[in-house]
N, CA, C and O atoms as CSV, one atom per row, in Angstrom:
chain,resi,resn,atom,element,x,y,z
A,1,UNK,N,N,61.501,-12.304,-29.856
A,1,UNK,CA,C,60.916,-12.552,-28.567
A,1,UNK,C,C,59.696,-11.637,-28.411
A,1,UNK,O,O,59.836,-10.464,-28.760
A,2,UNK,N,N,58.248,-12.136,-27.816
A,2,UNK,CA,C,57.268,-11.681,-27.925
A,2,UNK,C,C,57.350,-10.972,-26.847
A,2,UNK,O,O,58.424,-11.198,-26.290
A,3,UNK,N,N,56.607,-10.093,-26.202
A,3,UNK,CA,C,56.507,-9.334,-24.815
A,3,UNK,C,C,55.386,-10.169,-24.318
A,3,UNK,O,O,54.816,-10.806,-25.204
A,4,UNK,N,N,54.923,-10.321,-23.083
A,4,UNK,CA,C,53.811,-10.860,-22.591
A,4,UNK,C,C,53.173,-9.744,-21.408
A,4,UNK,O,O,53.616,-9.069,-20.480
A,5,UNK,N,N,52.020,-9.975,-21.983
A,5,UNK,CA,C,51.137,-8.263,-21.370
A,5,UNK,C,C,50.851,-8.515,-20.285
A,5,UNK,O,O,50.592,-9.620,-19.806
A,6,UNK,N,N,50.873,-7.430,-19.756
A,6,UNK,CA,C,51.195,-7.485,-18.145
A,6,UNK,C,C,49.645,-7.559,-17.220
A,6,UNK,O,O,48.970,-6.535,-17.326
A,7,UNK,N,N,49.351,-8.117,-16.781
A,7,UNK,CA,C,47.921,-8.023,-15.702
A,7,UNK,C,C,47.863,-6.858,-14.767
A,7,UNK,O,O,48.736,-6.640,-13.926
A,8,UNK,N,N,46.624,-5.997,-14.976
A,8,UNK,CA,C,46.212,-4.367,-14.166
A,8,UNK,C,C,45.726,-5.030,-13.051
A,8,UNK,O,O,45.463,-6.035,-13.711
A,9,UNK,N,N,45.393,-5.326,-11.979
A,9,UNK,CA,C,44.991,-5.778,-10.750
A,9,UNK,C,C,43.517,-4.878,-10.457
A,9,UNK,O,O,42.433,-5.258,-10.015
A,10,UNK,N,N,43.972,-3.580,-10.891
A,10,UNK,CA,C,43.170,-1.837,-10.921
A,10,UNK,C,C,42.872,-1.511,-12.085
A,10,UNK,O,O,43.655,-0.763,-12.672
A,11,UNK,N,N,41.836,-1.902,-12.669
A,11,UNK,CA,C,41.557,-1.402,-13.955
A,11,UNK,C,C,41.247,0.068,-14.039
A,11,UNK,O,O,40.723,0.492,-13.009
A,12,UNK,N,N,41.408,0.854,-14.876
A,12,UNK,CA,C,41.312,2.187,-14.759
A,12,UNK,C,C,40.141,2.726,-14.566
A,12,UNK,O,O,39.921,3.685,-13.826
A,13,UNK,N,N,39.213,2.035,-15.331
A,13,UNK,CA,C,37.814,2.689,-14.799
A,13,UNK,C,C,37.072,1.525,-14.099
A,13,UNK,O,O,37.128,0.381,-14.550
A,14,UNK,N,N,36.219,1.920,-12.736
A,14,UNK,CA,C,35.513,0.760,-12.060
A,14,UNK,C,C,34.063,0.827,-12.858
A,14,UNK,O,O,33.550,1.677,-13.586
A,15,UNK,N,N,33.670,-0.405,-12.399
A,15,UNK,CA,C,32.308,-1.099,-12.921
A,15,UNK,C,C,31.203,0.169,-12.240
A,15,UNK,O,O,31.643,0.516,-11.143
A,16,UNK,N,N,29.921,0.917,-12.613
A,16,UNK,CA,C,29.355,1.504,-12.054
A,16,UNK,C,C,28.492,0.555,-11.098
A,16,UNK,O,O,27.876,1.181,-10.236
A,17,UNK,N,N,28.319,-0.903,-11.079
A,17,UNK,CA,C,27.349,-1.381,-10.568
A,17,UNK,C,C,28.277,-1.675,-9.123
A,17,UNK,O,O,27.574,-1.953,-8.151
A,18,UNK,N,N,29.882,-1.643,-8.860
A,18,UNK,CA,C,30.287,-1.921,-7.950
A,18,UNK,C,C,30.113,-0.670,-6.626
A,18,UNK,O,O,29.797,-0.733,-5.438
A,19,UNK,N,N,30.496,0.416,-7.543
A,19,UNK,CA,C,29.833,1.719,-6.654
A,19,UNK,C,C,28.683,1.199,-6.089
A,19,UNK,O,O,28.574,0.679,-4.979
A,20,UNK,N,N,27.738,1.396,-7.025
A,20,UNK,CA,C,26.421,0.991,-6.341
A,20,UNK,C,C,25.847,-0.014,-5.104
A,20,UNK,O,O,25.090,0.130,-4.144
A,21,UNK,N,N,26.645,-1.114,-5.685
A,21,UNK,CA,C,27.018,-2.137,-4.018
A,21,UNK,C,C,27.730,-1.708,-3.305
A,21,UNK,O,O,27.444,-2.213,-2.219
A,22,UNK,N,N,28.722,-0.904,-3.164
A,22,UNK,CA,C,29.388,-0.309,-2.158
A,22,UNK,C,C,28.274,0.302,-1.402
A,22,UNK,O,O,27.975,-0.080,-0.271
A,23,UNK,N,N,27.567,1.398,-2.125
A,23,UNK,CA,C,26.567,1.960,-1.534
A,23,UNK,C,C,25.286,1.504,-1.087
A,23,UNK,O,O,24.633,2.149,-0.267
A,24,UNK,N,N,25.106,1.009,-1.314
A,24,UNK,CA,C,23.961,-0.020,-0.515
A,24,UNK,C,C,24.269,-1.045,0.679
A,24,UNK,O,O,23.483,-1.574,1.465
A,25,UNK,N,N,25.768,-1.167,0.558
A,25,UNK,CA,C,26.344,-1.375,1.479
A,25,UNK,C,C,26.529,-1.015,2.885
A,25,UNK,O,O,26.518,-1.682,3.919
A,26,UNK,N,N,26.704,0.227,2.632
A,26,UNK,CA,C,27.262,1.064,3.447
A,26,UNK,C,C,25.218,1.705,4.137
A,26,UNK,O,O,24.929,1.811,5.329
A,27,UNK,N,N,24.315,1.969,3.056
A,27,UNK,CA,C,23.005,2.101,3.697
A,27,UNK,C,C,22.836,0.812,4.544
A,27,UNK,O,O,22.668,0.900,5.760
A,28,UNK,N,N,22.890,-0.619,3.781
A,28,UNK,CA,C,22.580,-1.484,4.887
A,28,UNK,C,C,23.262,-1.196,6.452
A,28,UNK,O,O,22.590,-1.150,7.482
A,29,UNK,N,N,24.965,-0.990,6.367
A,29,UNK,CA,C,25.352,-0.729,7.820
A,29,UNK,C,C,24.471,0.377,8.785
A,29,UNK,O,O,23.957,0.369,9.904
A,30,UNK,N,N,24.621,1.329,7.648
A,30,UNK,CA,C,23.541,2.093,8.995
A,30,UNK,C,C,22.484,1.639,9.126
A,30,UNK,O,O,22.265,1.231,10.267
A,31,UNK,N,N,21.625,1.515,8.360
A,31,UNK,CA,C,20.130,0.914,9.206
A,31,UNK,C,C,20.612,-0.033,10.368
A,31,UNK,O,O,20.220,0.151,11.521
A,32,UNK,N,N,21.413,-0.980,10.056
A,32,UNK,CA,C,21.530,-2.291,11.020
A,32,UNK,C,C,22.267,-1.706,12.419
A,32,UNK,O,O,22.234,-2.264,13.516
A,33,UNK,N,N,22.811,-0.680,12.158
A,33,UNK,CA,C,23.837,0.221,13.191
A,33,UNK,C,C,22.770,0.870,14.006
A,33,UNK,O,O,23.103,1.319,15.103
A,34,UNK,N,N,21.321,0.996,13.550
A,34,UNK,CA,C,20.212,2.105,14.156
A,34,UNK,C,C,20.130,1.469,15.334
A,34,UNK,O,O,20.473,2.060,16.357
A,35,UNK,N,N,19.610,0.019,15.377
A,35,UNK,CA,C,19.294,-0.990,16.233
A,35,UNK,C,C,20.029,-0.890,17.350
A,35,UNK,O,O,19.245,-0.837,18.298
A,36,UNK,N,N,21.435,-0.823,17.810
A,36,UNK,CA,C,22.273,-0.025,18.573
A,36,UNK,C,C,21.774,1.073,19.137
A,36,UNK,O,O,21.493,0.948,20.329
A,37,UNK,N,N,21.596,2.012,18.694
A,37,UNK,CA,C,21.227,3.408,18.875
A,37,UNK,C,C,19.817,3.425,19.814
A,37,UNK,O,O,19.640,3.554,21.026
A,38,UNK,N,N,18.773,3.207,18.507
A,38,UNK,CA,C,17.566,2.967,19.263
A,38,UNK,C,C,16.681,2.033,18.186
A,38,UNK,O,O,16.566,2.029,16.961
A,39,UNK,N,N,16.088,1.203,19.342
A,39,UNK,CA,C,15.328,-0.095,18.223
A,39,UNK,C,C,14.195,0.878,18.106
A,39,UNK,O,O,13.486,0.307,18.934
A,40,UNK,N,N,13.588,1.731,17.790
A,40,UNK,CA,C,12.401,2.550,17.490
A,40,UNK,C,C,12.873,3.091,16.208
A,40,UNK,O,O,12.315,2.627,15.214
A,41,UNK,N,N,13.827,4.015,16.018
A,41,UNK,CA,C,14.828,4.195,14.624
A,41,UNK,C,C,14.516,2.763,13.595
A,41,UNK,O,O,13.807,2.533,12.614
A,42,UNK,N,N,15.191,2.224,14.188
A,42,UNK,CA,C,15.255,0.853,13.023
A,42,UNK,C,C,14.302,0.542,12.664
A,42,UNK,O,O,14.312,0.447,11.437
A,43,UNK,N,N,13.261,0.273,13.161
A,43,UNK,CA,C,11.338,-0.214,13.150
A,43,UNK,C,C,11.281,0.757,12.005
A,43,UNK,O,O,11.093,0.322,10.868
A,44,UNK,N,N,11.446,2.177,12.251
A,44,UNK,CA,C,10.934,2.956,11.544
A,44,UNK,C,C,11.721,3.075,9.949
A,44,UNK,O,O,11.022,3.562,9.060
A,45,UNK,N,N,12.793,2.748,9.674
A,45,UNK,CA,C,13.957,2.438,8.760
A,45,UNK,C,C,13.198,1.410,7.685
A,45,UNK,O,O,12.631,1.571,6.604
A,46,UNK,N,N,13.500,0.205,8.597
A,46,UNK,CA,C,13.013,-0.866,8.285
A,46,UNK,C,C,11.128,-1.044,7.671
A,46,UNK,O,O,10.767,-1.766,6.742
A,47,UNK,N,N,10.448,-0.369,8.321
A,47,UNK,CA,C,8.972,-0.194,7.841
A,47,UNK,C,C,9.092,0.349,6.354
A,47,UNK,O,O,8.467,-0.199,5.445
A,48,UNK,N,N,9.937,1.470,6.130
A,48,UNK,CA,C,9.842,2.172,4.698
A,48,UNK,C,C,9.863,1.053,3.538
A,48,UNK,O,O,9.471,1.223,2.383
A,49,UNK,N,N,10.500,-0.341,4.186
A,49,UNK,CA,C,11.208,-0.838,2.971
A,49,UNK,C,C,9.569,-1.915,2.727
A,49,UNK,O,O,9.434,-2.518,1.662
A,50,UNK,N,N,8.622,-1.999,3.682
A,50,UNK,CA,C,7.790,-3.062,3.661
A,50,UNK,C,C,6.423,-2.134,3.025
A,50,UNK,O,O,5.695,-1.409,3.703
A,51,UNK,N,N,6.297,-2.419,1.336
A,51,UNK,CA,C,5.512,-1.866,0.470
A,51,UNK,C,C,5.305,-2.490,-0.096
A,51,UNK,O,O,5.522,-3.576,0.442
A,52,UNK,N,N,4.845,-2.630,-1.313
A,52,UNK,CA,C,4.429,-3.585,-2.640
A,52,UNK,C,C,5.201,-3.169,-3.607
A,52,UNK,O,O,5.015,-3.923,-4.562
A,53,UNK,N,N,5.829,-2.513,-3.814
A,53,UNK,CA,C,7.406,-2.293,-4.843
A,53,UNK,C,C,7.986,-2.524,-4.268
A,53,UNK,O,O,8.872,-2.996,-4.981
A,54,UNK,N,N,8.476,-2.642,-2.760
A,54,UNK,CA,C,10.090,-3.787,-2.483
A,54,UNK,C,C,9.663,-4.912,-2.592
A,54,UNK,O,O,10.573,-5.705,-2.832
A,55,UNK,N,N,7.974,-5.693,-2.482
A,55,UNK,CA,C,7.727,-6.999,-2.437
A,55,UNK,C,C,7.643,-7.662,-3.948
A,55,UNK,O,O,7.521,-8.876,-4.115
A,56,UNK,N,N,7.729,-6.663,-5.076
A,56,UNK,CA,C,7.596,-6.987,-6.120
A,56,UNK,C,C,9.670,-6.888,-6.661
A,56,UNK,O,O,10.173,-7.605,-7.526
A,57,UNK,N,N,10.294,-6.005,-5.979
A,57,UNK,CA,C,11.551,-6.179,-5.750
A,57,UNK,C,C,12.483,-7.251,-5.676
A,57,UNK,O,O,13.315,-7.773,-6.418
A,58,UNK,N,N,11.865,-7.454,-4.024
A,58,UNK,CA,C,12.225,-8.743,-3.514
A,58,UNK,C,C,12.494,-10.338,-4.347
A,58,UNK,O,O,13.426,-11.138,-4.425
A,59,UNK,N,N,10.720,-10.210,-5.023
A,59,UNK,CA,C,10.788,-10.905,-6.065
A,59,UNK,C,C,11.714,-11.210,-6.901
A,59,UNK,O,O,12.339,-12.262,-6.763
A,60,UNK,N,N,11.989,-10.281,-7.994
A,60,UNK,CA,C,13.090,-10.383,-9.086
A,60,UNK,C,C,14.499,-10.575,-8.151
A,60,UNK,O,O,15.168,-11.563,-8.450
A,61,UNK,N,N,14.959,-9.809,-7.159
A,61,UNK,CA,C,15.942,-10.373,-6.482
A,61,UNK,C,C,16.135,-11.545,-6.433
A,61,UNK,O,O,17.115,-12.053,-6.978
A,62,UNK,N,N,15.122,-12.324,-5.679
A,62,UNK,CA,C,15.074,-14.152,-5.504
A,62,UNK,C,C,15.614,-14.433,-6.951
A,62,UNK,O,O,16.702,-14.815,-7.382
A,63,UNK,N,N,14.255,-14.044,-7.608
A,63,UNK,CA,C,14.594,-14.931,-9.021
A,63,UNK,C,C,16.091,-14.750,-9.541
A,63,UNK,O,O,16.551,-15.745,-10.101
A,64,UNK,N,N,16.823,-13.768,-9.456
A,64,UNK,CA,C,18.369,-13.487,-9.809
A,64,UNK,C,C,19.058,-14.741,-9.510
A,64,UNK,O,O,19.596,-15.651,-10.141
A,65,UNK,N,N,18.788,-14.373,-8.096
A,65,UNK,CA,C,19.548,-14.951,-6.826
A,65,UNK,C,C,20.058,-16.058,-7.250
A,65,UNK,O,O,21.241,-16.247,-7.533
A,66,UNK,N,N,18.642,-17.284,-7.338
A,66,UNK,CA,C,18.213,-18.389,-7.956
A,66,UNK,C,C,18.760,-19.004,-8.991
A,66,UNK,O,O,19.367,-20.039,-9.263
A,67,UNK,N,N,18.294,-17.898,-9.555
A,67,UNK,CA,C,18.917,-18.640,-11.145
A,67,UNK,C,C,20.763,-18.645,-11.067
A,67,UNK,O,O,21.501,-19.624,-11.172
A,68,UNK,N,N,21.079,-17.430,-10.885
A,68,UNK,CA,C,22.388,-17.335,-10.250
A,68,UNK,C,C,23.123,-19.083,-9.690
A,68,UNK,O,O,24.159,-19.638,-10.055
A,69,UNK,N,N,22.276,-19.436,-8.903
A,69,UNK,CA,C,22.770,-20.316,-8.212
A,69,UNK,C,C,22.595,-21.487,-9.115
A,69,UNK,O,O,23.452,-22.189,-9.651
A,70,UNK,N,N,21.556,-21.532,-9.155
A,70,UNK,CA,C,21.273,-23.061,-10.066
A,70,UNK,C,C,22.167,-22.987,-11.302
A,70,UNK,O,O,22.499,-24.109,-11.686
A,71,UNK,N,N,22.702,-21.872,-12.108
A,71,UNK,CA,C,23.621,-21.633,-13.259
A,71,UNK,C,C,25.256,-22.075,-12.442
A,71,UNK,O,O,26.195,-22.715,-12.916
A,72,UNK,N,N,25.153,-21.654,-11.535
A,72,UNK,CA,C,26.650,-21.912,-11.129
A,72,UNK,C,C,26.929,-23.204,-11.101
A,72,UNK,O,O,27.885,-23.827,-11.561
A,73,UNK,N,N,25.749,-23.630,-10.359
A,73,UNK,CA,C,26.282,-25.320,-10.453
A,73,UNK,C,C,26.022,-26.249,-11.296
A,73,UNK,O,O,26.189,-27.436,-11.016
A,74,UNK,N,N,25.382,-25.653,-12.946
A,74,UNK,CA,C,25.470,-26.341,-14.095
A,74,UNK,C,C,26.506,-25.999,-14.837
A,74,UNK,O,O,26.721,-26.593,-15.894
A,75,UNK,N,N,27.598,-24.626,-14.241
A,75,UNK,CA,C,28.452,-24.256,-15.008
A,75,UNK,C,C,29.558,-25.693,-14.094
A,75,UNK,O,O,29.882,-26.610,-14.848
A,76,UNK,N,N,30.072,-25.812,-12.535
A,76,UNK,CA,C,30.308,-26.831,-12.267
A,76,UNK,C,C,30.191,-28.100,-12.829
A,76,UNK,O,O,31.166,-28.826,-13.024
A,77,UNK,N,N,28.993,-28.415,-13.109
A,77,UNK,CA,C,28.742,-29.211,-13.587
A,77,UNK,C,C,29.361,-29.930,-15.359
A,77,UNK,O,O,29.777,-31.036,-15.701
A,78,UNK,N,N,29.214,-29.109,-15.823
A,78,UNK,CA,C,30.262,-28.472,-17.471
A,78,UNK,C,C,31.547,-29.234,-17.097
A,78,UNK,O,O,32.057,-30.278,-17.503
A,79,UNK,N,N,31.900,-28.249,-16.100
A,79,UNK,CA,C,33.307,-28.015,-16.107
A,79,UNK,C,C,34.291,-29.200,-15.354
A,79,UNK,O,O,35.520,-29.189,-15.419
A,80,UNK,N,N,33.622,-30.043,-14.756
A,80,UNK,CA,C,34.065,-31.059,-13.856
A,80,UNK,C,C,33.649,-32.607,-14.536
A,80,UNK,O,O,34.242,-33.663,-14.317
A,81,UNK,N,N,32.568,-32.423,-15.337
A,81,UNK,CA,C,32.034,-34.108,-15.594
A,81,UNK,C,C,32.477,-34.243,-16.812
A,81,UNK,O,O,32.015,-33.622,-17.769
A,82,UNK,N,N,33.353,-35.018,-16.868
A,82,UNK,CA,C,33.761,-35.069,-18.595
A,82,UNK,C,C,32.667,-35.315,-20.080
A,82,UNK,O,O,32.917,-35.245,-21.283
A,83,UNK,N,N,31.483,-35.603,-19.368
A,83,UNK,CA,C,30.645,-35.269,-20.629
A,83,UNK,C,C,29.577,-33.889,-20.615
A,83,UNK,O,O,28.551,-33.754,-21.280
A,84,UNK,N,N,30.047,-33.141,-19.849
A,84,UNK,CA,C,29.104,-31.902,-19.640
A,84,UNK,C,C,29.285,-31.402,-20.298
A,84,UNK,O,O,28.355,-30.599,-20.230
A,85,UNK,N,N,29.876,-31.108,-21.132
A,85,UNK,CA,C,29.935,-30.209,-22.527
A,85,UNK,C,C,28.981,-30.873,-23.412
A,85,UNK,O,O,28.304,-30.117,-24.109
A,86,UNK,N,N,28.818,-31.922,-23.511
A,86,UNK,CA,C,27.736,-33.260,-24.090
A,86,UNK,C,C,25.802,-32.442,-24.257
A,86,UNK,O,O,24.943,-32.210,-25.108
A,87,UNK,N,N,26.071,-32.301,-22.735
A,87,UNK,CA,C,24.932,-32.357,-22.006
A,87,UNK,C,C,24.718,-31.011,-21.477
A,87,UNK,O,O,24.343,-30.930,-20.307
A,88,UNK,N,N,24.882,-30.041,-22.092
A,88,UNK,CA,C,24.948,-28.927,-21.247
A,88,UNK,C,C,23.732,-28.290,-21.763
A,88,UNK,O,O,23.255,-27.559,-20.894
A,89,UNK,N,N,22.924,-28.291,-23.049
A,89,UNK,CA,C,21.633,-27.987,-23.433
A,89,UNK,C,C,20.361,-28.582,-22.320
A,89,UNK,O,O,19.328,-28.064,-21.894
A,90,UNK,N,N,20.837,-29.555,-22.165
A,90,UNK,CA,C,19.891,-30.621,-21.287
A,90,UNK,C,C,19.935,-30.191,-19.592
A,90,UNK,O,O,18.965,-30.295,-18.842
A,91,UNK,N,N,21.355,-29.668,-19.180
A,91,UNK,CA,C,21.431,-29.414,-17.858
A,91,UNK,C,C,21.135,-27.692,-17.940
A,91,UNK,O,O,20.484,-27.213,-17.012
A,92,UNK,N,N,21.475,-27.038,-18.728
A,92,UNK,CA,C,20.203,-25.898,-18.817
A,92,UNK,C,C,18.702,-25.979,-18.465
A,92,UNK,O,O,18.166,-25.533,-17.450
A,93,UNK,N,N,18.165,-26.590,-19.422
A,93,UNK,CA,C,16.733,-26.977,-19.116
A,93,UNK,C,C,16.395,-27.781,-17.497
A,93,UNK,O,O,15.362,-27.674,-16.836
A,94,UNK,N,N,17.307,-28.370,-17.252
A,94,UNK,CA,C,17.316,-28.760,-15.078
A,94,UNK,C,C,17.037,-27.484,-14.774
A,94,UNK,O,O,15.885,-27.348,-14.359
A,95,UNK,N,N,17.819,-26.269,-14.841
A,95,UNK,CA,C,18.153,-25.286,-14.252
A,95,UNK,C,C,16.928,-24.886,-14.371
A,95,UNK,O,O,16.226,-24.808,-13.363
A,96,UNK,N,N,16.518,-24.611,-15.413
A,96,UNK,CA,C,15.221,-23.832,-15.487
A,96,UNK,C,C,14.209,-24.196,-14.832
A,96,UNK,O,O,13.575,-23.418,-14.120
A,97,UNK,N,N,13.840,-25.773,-15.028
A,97,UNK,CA,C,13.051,-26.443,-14.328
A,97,UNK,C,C,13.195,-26.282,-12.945
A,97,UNK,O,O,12.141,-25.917,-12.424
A,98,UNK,N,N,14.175,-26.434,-12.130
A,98,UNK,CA,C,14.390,-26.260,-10.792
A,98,UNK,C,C,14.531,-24.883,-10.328
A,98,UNK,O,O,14.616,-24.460,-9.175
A,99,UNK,N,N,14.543,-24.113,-11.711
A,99,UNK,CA,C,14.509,-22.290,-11.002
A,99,UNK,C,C,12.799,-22.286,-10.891
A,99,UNK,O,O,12.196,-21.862,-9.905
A,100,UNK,N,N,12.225,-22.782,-11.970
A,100,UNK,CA,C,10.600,-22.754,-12.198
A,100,UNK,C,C,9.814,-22.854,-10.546
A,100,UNK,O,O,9.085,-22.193,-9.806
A,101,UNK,N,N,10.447,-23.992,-10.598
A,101,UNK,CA,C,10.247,-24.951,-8.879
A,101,UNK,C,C,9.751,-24.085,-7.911
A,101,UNK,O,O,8.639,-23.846,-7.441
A,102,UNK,N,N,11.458,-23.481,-7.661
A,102,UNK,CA,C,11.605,-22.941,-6.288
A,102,UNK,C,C,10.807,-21.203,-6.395
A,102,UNK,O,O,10.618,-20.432,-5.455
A,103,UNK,N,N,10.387,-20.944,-8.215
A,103,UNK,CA,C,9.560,-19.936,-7.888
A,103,UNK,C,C,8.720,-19.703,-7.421
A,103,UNK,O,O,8.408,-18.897,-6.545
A,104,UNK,N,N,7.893,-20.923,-8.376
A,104,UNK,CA,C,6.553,-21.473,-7.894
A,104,UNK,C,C,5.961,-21.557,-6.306
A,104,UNK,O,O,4.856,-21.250,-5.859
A,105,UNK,N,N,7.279,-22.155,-5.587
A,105,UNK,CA,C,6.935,-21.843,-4.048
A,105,UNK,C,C,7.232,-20.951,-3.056
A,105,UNK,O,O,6.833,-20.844,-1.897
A,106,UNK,N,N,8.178,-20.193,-3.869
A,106,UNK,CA,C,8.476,-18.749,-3.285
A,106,UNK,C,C,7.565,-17.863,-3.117
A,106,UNK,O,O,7.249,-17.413,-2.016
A,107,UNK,N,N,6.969,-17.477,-4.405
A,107,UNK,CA,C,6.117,-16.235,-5.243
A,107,UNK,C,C,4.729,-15.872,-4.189
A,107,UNK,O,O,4.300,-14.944,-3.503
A,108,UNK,N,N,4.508,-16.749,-4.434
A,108,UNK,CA,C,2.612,-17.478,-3.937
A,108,UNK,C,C,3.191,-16.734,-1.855
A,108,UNK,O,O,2.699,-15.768,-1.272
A,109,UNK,N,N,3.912,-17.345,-1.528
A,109,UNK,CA,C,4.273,-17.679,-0.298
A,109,UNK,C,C,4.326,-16.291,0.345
A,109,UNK,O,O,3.725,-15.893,1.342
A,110,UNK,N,N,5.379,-15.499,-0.636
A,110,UNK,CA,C,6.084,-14.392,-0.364
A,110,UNK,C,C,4.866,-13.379,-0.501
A,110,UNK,O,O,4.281,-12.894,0.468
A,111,UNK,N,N,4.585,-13.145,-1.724
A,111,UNK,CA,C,3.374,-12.037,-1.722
A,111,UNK,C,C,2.332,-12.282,-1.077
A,111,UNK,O,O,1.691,-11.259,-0.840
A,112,UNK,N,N,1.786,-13.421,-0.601
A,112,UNK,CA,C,0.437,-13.093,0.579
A,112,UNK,C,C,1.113,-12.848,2.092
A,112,UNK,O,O,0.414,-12.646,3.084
A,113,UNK,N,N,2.811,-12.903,2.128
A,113,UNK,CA,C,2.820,-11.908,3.338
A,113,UNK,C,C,3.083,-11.231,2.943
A,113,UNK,O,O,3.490,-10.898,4.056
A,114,UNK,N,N,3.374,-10.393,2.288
A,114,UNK,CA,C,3.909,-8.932,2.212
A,114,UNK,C,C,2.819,-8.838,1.538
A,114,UNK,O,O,3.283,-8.661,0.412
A,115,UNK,N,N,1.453,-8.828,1.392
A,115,UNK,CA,C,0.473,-7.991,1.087
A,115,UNK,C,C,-1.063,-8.156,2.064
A,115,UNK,O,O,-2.245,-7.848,1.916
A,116,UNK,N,N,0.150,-9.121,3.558
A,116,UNK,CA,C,-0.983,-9.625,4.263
A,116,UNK,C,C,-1.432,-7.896,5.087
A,116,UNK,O,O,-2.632,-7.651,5.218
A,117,UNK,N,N,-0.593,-7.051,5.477
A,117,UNK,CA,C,-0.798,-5.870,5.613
A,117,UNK,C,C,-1.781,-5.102,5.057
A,117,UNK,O,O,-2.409,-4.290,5.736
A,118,UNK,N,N,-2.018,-5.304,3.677
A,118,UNK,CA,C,-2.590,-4.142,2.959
A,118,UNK,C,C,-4.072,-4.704,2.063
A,118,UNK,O,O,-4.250,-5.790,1.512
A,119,UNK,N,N,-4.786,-3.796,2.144
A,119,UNK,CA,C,-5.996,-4.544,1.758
A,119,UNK,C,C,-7.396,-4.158,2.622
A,119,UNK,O,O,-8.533,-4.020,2.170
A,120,UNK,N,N,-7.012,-4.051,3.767
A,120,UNK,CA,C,-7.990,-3.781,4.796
A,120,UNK,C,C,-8.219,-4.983,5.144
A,120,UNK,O,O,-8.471,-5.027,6.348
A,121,UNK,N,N,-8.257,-6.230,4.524
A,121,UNK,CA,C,-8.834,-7.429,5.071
A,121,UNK,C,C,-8.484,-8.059,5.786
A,121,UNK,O,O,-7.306,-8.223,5.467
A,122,UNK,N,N,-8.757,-8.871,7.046
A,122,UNK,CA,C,-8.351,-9.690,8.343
A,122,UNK,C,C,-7.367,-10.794,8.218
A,122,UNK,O,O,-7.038,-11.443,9.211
């Protein structure tokens, strides 16, 4: 008789990237908690984050985000249509195409406001 290994629920060591969302977590509550306090705080919170390295940030975020999403629902896609295993080179290339897409109209959109600030120009 074989033993059958038992499932940790708590793995012994955590992921470092989950810390890290915890903690950014917990920064988002307070900033959003300032607003309470005093909306002058928050303005001022909130201003630090509006630069051209969070807008170049922001960026790669989306694109994660994005692709993230559009992958999930070609992994759906796999996993539910009985010929998606067939076709799954081909529904890659959708993904890409439709991540391409929604960059294309993000990118352009996003960086002339967040650089409508800076520049000196009207």
């Amino acid at each position: 008789m074989t033993a059958v290994p038992s499932f940790d629920p708590q793995p012994a060591c955590r992921c470092p990237t989950e810390l890290w969302q915890t903690l950014r977590g917990v920064k988002w509550r307070i900033c959003l908690s300032l607003i309470r306090v005093s909306p002058e705080a928050y303005d001022a919170v909130i201003g630090t984050y509006k630069n051209p390295i969070m807008a170049f940030g922001e960026v790669v975020l989306v694109a994660g985000i994005a692709f993230h999403a559009f992958n999930g629902l070609r992994i759906i896609v796999v996993d539910f249509w009985s010929k998606g295993a067939k076709y799954q080179r081909q529904l890659f290339w959708i993904v890409l195409g439709l991540w391409a897409v929604v960059m294309a109209g993000f990118v352009p959109r996003h960086l002339a406001l967040a650089f409508a600030g800076f520049g000196g120009g009207n």
